[in-house]
matplotlib code that plots the C-alpha trace (Angstrom):
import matplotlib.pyplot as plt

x = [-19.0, -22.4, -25.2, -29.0, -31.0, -27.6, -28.0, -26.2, -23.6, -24.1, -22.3, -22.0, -19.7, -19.8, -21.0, -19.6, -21.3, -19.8, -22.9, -22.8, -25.3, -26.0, -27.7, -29.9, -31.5, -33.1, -34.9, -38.1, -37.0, -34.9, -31.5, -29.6, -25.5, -23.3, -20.2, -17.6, -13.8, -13.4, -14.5, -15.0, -13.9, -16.1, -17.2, -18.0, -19.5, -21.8, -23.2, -23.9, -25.4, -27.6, -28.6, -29.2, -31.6, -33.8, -33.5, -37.0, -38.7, -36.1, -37.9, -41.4, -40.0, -39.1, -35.4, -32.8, -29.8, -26.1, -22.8, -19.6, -15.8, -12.0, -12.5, -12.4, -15.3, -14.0, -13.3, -17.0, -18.1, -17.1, -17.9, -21.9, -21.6, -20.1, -22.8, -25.9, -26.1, -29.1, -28.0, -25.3, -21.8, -20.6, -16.1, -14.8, -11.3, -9.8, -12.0, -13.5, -17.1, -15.9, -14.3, -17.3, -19.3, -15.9, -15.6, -12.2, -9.3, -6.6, -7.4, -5.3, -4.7, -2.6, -0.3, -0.5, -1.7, -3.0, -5.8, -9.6, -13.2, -14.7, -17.9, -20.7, -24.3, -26.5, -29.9, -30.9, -34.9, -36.3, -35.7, -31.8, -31.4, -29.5, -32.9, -30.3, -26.6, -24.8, -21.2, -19.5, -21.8, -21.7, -22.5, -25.1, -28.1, -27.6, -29.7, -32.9, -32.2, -32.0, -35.2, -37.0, -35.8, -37.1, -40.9, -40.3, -40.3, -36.3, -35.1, -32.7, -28.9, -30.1, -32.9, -31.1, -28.5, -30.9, -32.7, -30.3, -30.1, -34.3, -33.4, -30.7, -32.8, -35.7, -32.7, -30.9, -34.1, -34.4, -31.0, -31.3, -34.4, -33.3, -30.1, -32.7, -35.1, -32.0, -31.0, -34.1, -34.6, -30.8, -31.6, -34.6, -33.9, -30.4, -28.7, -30.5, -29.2, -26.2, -26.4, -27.4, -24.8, -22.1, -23.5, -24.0, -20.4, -19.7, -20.5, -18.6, -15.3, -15.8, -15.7, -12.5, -10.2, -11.2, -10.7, -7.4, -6.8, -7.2, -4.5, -2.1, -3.6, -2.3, 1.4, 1.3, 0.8, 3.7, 5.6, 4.4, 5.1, 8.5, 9.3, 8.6, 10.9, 13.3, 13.3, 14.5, 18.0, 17.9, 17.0, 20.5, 22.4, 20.5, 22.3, 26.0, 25.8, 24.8, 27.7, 29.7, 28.6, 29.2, 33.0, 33.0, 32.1, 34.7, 37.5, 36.3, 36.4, 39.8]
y = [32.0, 33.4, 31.2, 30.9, 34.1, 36.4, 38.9, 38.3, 40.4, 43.5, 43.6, 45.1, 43.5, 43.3, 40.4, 39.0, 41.9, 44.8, 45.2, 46.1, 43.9, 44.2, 42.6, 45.7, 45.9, 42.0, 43.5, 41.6, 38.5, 35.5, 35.4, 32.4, 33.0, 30.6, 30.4, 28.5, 27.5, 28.5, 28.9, 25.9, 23.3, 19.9, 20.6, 23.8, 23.5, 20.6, 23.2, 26.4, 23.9, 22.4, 25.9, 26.8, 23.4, 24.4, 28.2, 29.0, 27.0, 28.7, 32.0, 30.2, 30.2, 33.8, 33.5, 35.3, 33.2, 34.6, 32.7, 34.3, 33.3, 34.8, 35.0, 37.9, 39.4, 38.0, 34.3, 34.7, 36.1, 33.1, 30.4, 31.8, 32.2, 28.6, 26.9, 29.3, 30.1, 32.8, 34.1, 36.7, 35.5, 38.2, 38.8, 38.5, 39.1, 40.7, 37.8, 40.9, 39.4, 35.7, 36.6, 38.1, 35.0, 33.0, 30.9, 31.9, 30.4, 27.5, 24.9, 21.2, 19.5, 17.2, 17.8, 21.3, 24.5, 27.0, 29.8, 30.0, 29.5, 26.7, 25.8, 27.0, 28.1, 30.6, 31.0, 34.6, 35.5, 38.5, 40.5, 40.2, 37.3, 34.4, 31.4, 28.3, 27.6, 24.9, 25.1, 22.2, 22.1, 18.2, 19.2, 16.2, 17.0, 20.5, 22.6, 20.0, 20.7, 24.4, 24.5, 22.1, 24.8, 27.6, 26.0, 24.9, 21.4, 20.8, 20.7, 22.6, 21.2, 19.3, 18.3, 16.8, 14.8, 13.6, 11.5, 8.8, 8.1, 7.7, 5.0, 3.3, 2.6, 0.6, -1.6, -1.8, -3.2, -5.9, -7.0, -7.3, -9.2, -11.7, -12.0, -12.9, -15.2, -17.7, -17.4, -18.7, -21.6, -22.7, -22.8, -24.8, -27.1, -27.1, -27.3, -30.7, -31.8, -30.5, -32.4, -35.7, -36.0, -36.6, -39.2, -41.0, -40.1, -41.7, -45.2, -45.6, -44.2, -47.2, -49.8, -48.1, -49.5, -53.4, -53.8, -52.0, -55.5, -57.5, -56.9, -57.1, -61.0, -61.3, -60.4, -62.9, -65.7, -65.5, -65.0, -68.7, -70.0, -68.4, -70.5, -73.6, -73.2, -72.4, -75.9, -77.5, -76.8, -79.4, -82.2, -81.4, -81.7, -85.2, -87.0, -85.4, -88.2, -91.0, -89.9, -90.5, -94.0, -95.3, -94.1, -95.9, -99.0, -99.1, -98.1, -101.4, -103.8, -102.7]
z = [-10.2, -9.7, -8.3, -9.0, -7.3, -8.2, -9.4, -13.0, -13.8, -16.9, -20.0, -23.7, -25.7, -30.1, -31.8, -34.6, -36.8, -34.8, -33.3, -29.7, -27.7, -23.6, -20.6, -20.5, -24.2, -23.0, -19.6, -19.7, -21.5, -20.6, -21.3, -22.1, -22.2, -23.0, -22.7, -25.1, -25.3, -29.3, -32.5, -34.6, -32.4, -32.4, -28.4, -29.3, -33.4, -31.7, -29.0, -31.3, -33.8, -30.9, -30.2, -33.8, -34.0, -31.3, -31.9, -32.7, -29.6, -27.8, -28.7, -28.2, -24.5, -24.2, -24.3, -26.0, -27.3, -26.6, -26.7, -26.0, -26.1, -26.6, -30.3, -32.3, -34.1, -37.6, -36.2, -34.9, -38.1, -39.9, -37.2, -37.5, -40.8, -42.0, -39.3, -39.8, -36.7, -36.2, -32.6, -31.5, -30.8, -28.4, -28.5, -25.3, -26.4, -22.8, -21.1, -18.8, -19.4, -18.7, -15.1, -14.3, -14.9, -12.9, -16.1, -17.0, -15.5, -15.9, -18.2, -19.4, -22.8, -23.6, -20.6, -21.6, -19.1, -19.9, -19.4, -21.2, -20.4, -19.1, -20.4, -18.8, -19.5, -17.5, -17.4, -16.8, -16.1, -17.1, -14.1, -14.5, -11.6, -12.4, -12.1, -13.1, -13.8, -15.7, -14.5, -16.4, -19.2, -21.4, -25.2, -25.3, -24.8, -22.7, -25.1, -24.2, -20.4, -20.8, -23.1, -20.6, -17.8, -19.5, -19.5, -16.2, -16.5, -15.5, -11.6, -10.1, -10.3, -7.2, -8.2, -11.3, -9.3, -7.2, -9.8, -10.4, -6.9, -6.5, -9.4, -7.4, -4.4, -5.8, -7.7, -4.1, -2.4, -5.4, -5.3, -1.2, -1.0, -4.3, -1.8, 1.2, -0.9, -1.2, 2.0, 3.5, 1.4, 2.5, 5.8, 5.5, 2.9, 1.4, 5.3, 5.9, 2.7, 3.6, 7.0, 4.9, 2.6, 4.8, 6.4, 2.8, 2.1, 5.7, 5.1, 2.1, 4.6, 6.5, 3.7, 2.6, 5.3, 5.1, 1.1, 1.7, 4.2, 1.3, -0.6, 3.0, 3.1, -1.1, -0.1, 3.0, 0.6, -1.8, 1.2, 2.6, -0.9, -0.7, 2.4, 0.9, -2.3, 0.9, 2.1, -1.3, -0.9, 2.2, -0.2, -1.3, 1.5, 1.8, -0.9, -0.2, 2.7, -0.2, -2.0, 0.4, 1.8, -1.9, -1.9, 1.4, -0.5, -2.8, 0.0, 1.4, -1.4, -1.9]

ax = plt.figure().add_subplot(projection="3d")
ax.plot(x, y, z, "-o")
ax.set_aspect("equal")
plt.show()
C-alpha cells in the first residue's frame, strides 16, 4: 500500500455512466478516492451517503470525490442512483486499480475466505502525491476527518493516535497522586490507631481467662455435695447390727 509523499498511482477507469474518468483530468485539485467492499451494503451505503452529506464543502476544500469497488457499472449505476449520490463511482471489476492502491487481498466473513477490498481512503494533493492515508477506514465519522484534512486542521495518522495517549497521562498522574494522598495520612494517623487498638482489644484478652475459672469453681461444688449423699448408705449398715441384737434377745428368752 502506498504511503503519504508517494507518489499515487494513475488510473482511468468508467463510472457508473460509462464515462471514463482519470487521475490526470484532476491535476491541480485534490483528490479524494475511496475505496469500498460493495454496492449497497450498510458499511458501505453509510460511507457514500456520508460523502454525499458533506459533498459540497468537500468542493469548498478543493477536492474531487471518487469511490471505487468490484462492481459493475450497472450495480454502480443503481447504488448512485437509489442514494443520490452526486460523485463518480469508478468499476474496478479486474481489481487492477485496487492492487495498485494494495487494498485488494484476502478478506473473512462468517468463517468464510475470500478475496476484495479493504476499505481504505486516500487523500491525493494536487500535484499527484499521496498527502494522507486511511488504511482501515471506520464508516463513523471518516468523512469529518478527511474534510478536516483537507483544510488542514487534522494530524497525520500519528498525530491522531497520539491524542488519546496525551489524555491518558493527565488521568494517570490523578489516579497516582489520589493513591499517594491516602497513603500519607495512613502513616500518620491511621497506623497509631492501628497501634492503639490492639492494646484496647488486649485488656479485655486478659479478663477472658479468670471468668472462664468460675465456672471450674461451679462443677467442684456439686461434686462436694455428691460426696455427702455418699455417706448415707453407712447409716444403713448402722442398723443391720440393731437388727441383729434384737433376734439375740429373743434367742435368749427362749
Amino acid at each position: 500500500m502506498p504511503q503519504a509523499g508517494d507518489q499515487a498511482p494513475a488510473f482511468q477507469l468508467h463510472d457508473q455512466d460509462g464515462t471514463p474518468v482519470s487521475l490526470a483530468r484532476f491535476a491541480g485539485r485534490s483528490v479524494v478516492l475511496y475505496f469500498y467492499p460493495k454496492d449497497n451494503t450498510p458499511g458501505c451505503t453509510v460511507e457514500a451517503c456520508g460523502f454525499r452529506d458533506e459533498h459540497s464543502a468537500l468542493e469548498a476544500a478543493g477536492a474531487v470525490v471518487l469511490g471505487v469497488s468490484a462492481d459493475s457499472t450497472a450495480s454502480h449505476r443503481k447504488f448512485a442512483s437509489k442514494f443520490n449520490l452526486p460523485f463518480p463511482l469508478l468499476a474496478d471489476v479486474d481489481h487492477t486499480l485496487a492492487e495498485a492502491y494494495g487494498v485488494w487481498g484476502e478478506k473473512s466473513l462468517y468463517g468464510r475466505k475470500f478475496l476484495g477490498i479493504t476499505r481504505a481512503t486516500f487523500l491525493i494533493g494536487p500535484d499527484g502525491v499521496l498527502k494522507q492515508v486511511w488504511p482501515k477506514v471506520k464508516v463513523n465519522g471518516h468523512v469529518a476527518e478527511v474534510l478536516a484534512a483537507l483544510k488542514g486542521k487534522a494530524p497525520a495518522a500519528d498525530g491522531a493516535e497520539k491524542k488519546p495517549a496525551a489524555k491518558k497521562a493527565p488521568a494517570g498522574k490523578k489516579v497516582a497522586a489520589a493513591k499517594k494522598a491516602p497513603a500519607g495520612k495512613t502513616a500518620s494517623g491511621k497506623t497509631a490507631a492501628a497501634r492503639q487498638v490492639p492494646a484496647t482489644t488486649a485488656a479485655p484478652a486478659a479478663k477472658a481467662p479468670r471468668a472462664a475459672k468460675k465456672p471450674v469453681a461451679a462443677k467442684k461444688a456439686p461434686a462436694a455435695k455428691k460426696s455427702a449423699a455418699a455417706k448415707k448408705p453407712g447409716v444403713g449398715k448402722k442398723t443391720a447390727p440393731a437388727k441383729k441384737s434384737a433376734a439375740a434377745k429373743k434367742a435368749s428368752r427362749k
